[in-house]
Short mmCIF file of the C-alpha atoms (twelve columns), coordinates in Angstrom:
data_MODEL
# 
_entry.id   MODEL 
# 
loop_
_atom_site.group_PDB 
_atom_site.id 
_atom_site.type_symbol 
_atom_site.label_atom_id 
_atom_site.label_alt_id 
_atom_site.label_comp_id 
_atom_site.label_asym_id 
_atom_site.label_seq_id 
_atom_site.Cartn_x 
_atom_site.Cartn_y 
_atom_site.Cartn_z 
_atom_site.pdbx_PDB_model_num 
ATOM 1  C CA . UNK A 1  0.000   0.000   0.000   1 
ATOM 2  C CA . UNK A 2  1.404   3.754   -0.635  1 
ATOM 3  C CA . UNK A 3  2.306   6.018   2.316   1 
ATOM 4  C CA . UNK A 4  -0.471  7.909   3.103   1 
ATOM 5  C CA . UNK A 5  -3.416  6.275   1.773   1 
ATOM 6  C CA . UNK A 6  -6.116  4.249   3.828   1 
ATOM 7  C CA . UNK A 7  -6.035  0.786   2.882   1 
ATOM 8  C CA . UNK A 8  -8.720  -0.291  -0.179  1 
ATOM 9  C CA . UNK A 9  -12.259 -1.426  0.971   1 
ATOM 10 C CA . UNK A 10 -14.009 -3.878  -1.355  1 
ATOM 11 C CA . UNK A 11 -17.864 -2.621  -0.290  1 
ATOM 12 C CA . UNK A 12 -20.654 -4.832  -1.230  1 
ATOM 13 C CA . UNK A 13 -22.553 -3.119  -3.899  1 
ATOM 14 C CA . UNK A 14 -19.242 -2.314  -5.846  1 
ATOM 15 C CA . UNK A 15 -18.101 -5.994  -5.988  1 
ATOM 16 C CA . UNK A 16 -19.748 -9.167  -7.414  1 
ATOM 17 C CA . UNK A 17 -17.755 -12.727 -6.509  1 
ATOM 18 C CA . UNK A 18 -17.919 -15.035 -8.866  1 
ATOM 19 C CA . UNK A 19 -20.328 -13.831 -11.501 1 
ATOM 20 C CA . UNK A 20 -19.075 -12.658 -15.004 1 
ATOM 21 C CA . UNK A 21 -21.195 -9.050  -16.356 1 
ATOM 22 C CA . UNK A 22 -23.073 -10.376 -19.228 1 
ATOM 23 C CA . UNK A 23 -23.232 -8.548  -22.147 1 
ATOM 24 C CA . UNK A 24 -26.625 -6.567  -21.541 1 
ATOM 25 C CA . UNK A 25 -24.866 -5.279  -18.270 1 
ATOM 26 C CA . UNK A 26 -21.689 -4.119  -20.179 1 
ATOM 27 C CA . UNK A 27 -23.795 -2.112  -22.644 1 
ATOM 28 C CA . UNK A 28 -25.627 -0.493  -19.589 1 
ATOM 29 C CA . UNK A 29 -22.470 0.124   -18.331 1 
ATOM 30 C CA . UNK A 30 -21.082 2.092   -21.439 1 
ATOM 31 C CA . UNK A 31 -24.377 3.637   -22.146 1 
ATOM 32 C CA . UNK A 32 -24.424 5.463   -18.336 1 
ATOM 33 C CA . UNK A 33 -20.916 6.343   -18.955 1 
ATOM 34 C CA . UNK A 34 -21.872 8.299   -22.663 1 
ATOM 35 C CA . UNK A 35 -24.756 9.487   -20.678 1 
ATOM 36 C CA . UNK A 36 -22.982 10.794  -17.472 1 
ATOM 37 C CA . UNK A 37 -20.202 12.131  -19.882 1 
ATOM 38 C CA . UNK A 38 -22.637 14.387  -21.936 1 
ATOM 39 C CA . UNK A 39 -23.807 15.697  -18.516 1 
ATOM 40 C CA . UNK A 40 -27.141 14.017  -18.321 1 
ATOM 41 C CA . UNK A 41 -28.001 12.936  -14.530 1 
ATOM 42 C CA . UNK A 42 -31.548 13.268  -13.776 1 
ATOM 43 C CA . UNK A 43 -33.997 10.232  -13.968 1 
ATOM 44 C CA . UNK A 44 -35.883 11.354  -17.288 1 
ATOM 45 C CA . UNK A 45 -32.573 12.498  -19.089 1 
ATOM 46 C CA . UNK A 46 -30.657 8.940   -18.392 1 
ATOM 47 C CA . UNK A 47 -34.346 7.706   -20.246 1 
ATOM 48 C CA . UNK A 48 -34.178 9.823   -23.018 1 
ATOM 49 C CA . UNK A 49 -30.820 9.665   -23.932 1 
ATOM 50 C CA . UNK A 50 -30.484 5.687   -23.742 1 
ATOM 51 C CA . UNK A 51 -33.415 5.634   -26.004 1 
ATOM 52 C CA . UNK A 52 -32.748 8.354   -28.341 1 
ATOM 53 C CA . UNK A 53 -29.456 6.294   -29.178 1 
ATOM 54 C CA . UNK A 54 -31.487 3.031   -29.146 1 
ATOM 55 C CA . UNK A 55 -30.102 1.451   -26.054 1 
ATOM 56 C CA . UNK A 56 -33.214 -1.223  -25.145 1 
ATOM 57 C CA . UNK A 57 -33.791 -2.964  -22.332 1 
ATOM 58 C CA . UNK A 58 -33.422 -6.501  -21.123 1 
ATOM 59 C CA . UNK A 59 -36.382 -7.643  -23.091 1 
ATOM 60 C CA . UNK A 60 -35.736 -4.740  -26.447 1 
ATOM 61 C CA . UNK A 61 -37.975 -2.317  -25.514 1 
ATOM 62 C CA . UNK A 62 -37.707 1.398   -24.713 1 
ATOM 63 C CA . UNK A 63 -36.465 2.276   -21.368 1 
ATOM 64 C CA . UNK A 64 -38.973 4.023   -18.736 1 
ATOM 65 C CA . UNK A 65 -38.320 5.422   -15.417 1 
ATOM 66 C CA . UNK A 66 -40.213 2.695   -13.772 1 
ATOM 67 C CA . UNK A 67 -38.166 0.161   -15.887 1 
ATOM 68 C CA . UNK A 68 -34.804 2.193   -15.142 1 
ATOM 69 C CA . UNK A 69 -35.376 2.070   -11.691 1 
ATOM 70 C CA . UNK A 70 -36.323 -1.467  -11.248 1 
ATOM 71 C CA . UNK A 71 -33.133 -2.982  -13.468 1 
ATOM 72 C CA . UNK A 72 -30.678 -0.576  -11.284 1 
ATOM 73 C CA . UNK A 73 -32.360 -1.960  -7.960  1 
ATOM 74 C CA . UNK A 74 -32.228 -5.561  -9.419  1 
ATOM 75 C CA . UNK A 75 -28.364 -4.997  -10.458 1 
ATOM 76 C CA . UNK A 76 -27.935 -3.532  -6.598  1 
ATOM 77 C CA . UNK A 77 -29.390 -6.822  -5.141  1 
# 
């Protein structure tokens, strides 16, 4: 560890044992990041933007807040 820095904590929600990100979760990831970068951070802006560059879903469809919410709180389980 370097001089001065508190050692590394592996919290919970930031690590997953075991379990590979499938390919779904690696597109969310990439499409937050393009989202986040452009400056978008409120609920109905992350919505928009994913589908105005046609980032579906788990099942294809357009994204909704309801359906945002619920995959991020399934993913934090």
């Amino acid at each position: 560890m370097a001089a001065g820095y508190p050692e590394a904590e592996n919290i919970v929600w930031q690590t997953r044992e075991g379990a590979e990100l499938t390919e779904f979760e690696i597109g969310l990831s990439e499409a937050l990041d393009a989202v986040f970068a452009a400056g978008v951070s409120d609920l109905t802006g992350i919505v928009d933007r994913f589908n105005g560059m046609d980032f579906r879903n788990r099942e294809g469809d357009v994204w909704t807040a309801e359906g945002f919410e619920a995959e991020i709180k399934q993913l934090g389980s």
